[in-house]
C-alpha positions in Angstrom: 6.8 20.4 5.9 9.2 23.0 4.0 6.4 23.9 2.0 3.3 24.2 4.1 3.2 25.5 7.8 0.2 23.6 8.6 1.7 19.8 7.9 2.8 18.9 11.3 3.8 14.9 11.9 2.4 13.2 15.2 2.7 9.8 16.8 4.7 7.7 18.8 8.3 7.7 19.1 8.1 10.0 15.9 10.2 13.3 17.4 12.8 12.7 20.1 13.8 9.0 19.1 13.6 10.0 15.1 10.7 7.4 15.0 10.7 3.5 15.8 11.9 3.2 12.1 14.3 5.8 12.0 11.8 7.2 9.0 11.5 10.9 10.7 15.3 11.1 11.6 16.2 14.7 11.7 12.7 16.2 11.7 12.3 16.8 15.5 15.8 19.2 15.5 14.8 20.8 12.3 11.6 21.7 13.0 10.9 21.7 16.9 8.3 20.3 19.4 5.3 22.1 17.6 5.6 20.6 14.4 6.6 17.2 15.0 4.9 16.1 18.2 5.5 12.6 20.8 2.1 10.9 22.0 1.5 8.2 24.1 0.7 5.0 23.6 -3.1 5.7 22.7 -3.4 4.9 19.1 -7.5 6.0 19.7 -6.6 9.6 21.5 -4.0 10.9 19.3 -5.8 9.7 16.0 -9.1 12.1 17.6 -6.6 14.4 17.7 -5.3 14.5 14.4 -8.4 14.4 12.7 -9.8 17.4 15.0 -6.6 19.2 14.0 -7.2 18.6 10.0 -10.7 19.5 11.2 -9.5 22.8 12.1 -7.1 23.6 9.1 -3.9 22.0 9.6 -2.6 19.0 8.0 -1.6 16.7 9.9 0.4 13.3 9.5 -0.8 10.6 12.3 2.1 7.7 12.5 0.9 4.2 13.4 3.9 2.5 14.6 2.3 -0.5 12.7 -1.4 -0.5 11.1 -2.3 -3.4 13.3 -2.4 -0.8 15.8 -5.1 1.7 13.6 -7.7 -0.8 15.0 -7.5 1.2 18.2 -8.0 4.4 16.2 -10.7 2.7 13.8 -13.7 4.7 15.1 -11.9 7.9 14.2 -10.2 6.8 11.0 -13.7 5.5 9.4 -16.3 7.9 11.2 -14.8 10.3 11.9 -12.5 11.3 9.0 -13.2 9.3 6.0 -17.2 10.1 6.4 -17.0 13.4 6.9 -17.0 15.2 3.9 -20.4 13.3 2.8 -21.7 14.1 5.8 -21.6 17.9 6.1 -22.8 18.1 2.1 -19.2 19.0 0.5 -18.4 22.0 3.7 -15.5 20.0 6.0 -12.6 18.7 3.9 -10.0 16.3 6.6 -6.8 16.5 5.0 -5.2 13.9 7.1 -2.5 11.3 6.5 -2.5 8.3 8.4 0.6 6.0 7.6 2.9 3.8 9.1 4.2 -0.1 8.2 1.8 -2.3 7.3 1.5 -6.1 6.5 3.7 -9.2 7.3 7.1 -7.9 8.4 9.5 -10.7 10.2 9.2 -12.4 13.4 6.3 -10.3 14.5 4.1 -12.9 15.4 0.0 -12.7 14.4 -1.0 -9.4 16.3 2.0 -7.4 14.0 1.6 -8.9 10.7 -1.5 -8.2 9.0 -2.6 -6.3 6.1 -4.7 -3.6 6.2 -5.2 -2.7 2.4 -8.5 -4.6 1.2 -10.3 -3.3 4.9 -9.1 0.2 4.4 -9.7 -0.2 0.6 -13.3 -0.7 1.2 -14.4 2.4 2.5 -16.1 5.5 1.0 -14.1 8.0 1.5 -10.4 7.1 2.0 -7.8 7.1 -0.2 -5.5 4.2 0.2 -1.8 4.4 -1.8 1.0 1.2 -1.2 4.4 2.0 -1.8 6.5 -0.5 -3.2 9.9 1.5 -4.2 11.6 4.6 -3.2 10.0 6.5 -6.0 6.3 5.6 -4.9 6.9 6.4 -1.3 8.2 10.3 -1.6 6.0 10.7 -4.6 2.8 9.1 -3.4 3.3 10.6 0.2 3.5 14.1 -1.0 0.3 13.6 -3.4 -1.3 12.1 0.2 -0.2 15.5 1.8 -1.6 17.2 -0.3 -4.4 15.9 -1.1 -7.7 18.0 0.7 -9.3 14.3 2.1 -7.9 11.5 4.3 -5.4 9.0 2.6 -3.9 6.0 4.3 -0.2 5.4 3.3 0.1 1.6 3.8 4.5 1.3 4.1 5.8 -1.9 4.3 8.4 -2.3 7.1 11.0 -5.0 5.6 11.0 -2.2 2.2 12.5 0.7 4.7 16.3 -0.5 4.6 15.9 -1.3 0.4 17.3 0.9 -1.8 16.2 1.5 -4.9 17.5 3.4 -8.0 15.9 6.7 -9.4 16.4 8.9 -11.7 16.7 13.0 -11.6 13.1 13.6 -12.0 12.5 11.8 -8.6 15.5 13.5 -6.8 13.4 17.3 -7.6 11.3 19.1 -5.1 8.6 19.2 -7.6 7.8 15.3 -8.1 4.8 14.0 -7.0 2.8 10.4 -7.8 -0.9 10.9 -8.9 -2.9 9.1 -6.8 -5.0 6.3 -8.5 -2.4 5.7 -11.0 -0.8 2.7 -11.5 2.8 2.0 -13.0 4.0 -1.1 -15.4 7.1 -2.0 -13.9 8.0 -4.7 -16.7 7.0 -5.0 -20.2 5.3 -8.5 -21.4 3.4 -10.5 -23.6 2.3 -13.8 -22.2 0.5 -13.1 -18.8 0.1 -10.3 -16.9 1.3 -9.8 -12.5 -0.8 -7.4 -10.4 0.9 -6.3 -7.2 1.3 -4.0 -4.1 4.1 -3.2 -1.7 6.6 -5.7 -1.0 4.4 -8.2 -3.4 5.9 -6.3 -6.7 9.1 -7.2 -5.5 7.5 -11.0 -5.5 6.5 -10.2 -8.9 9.9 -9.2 -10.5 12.2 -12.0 -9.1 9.4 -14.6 -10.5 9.3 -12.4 -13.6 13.3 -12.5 -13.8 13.7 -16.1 -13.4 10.6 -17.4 -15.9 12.4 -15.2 -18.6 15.5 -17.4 -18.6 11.9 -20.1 -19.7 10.6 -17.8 -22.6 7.8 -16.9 -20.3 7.6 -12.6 -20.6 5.3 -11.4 -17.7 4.0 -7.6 -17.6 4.5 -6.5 -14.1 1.9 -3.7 -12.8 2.7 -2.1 -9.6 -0.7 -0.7 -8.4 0.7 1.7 -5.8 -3.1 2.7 -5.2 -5.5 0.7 -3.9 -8.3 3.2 -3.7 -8.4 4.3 -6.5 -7.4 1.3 -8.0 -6.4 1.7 -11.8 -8.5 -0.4 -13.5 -7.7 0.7 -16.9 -4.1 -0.3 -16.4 -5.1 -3.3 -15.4 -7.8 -4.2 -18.0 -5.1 -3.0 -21.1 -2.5 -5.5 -20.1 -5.2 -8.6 -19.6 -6.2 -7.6 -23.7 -2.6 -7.9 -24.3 -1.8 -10.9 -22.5 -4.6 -12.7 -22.0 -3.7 -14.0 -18.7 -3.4 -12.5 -15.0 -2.1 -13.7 -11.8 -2.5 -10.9 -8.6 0.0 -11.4 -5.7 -0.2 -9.6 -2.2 0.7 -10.9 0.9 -2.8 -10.2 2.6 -5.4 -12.8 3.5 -7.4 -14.3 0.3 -10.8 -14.1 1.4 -12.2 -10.6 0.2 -8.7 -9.4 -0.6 -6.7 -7.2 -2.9 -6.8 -10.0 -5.5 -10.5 -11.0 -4.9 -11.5 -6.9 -6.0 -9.4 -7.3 -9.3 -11.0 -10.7 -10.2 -14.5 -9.2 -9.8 -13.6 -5.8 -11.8 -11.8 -7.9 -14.4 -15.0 -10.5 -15.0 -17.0 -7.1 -15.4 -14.8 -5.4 -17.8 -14.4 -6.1 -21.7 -10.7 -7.7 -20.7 -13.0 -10.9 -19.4 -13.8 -12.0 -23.1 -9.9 -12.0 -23.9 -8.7 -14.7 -20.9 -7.3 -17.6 -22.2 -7.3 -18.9 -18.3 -9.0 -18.7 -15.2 -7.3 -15.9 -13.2 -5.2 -17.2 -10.3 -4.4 -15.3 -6.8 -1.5 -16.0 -5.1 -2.3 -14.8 -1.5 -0.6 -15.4 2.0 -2.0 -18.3 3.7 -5.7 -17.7 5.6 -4.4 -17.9 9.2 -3.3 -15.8 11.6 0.5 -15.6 11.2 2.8 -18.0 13.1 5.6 -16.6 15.4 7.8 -19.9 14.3 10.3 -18.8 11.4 9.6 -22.1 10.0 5.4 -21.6 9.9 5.9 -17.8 9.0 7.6 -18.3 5.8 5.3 -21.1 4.7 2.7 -18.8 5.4 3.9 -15.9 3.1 4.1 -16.1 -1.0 7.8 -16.4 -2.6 8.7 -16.3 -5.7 8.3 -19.9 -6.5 4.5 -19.9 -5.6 4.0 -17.0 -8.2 6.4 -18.7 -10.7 3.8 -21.8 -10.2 1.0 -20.2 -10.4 2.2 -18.5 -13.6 2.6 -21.6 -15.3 -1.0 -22.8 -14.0 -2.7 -19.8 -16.2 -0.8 -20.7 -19.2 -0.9 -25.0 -19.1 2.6 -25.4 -18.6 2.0 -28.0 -15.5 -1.3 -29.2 -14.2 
């Protein structure tokens, strides 16, 4: 906002209260009413509005107080933004961000708990970038800023109070996360973990814990969905010969499912030792019980199991 006049953040809560996370605390008082702007609860009118203001040369950032709530606003953020471009032959650009917390979070019962990444991820159009640490969310929301068409920033609620180490090079005004590029969080050798958002998290622990077995896993945090680095991807599978994915989305048509199918079609297919495994959240609508909602979310153990599945360790 420092650097361009023309990004202005909108949305509910966002200004006065310093947003429902606390993520725009300070913005309202720094930069006023006209650049950091309250709506009402109408997910489908302010979303209109944002795209008619990127529409008319500003760049806006439209806050979902949780992505479940973009399904009000879908109309605008599939036909209206995302198609544009291809529609007027190149002429209209929508720089827009649209971003917010998104997937399971705690306690939030079915209606606040979903993930939005493979139904975003499968539009023409959109970019679609996942944060996981504190590194990926400044650098990839800058790129999104930036970036001349829409880009949905898919934040993960129970990641906002974790801090994260970083070095200098993050800390300068200059950094910025390419979209579409993926990052190996941990060197391996014997399978390969795919992951987004809170799931890389999932990913390490398991990672950690099957060291102390001898088991070295190669940890790639995709941070984009859409793009999704498939080279990344397919250079670790030649070196490990194994994959597991892990996301806390649905399995049908997921995250996972996409990797599978790029990975069959790639030369990395004739170097599997093992069928690939996805290790998913369960495919039902989230319980409100504590009890339910944890049985209903991957933990480390399920990704420690299902890394021991790929390489024949246990049945």
């Amino acid at each position: 906002m420092e650097r361009d006049d023309n990004v202005f953040l909108m949305g509910e809560e966002v200004a006065q209260y310093d947003g429902a996370y606390k993520i725009s605390r300070g913005l309202w008082k720094k930069y006023g009413d006209q650049r950091v702007v309250d709506t009402p609860i109408t997910e489908a009118g302010f979303a209109g509005i944002a795209v008619g203001a990127a529409l008319g040369g500003l760049r806006p950032v439209c806050e979902f107080m949780t992505f479940n709530f973009s399904m009000q606003a879908i109309d605008h953020v599939i036909n209206s933004a995302s198609k544009t471009f291809y529609m007027s032959a190149g002429l209209l650009h929508v720089p827009i961000v649209f971003r917010g917390p998104n997937g399971a979070a705690m306690g939030v019962g079915a209606q606040h708990s979903q993930c939005f990444g493979a139904w975003y991820s499968h539009c023409p159009g959109l970019k679609v970038v996942s944060p996981y640490s504190s590194e990926d969310a400044k650098g990839l929301l800058k790129a999104a800023i930036r970036d001349p068409d829409p880009v949905m920033v898919l934040e993960n609620e129970l990641l906002y109070g974790t801090a994260f180490p970083v070095d200098d090079e993050v800390l300068t005004k200059d950094f910025v996360v390419p979209i579409g590029k993926a990052k190996v969080e941990r060197e391996g050798k014997h399978v390969t973990l795919v992951a987004h958002s809170r799931a890389v998290q999932l990913a390490l622990e398991a990672a950690t814990a099957l060291a102390g077995e001898g088991v070295e896993c190669e940890v790639i945090n995709l941070r984009s969905l859409r793009p999704l680095d498939e080279e990344t991807i397919v250079q670790s599978v030649i070196k490990t010969h194994n994959l597991v994915t892990v996301e806390q989305g649905w399995p049908q048509s997921g995250i996972g499912s996409e990797i599978c199918a790029r990975l069959i079609e790639s030369p990395a297919f004739h170097y599997l030792d093992s069928p690939v495994v996805r290790v998913t959240g369960v495919d039902v609508p989230m319980p409100y019980a504590k009890s339910l909602e944890v049985c209903c979310i991957p933990q480390p153990h399920d990704v420690i199991k299902a890394v021991k599945k790929v390489l024949k360790l246990i049945k």
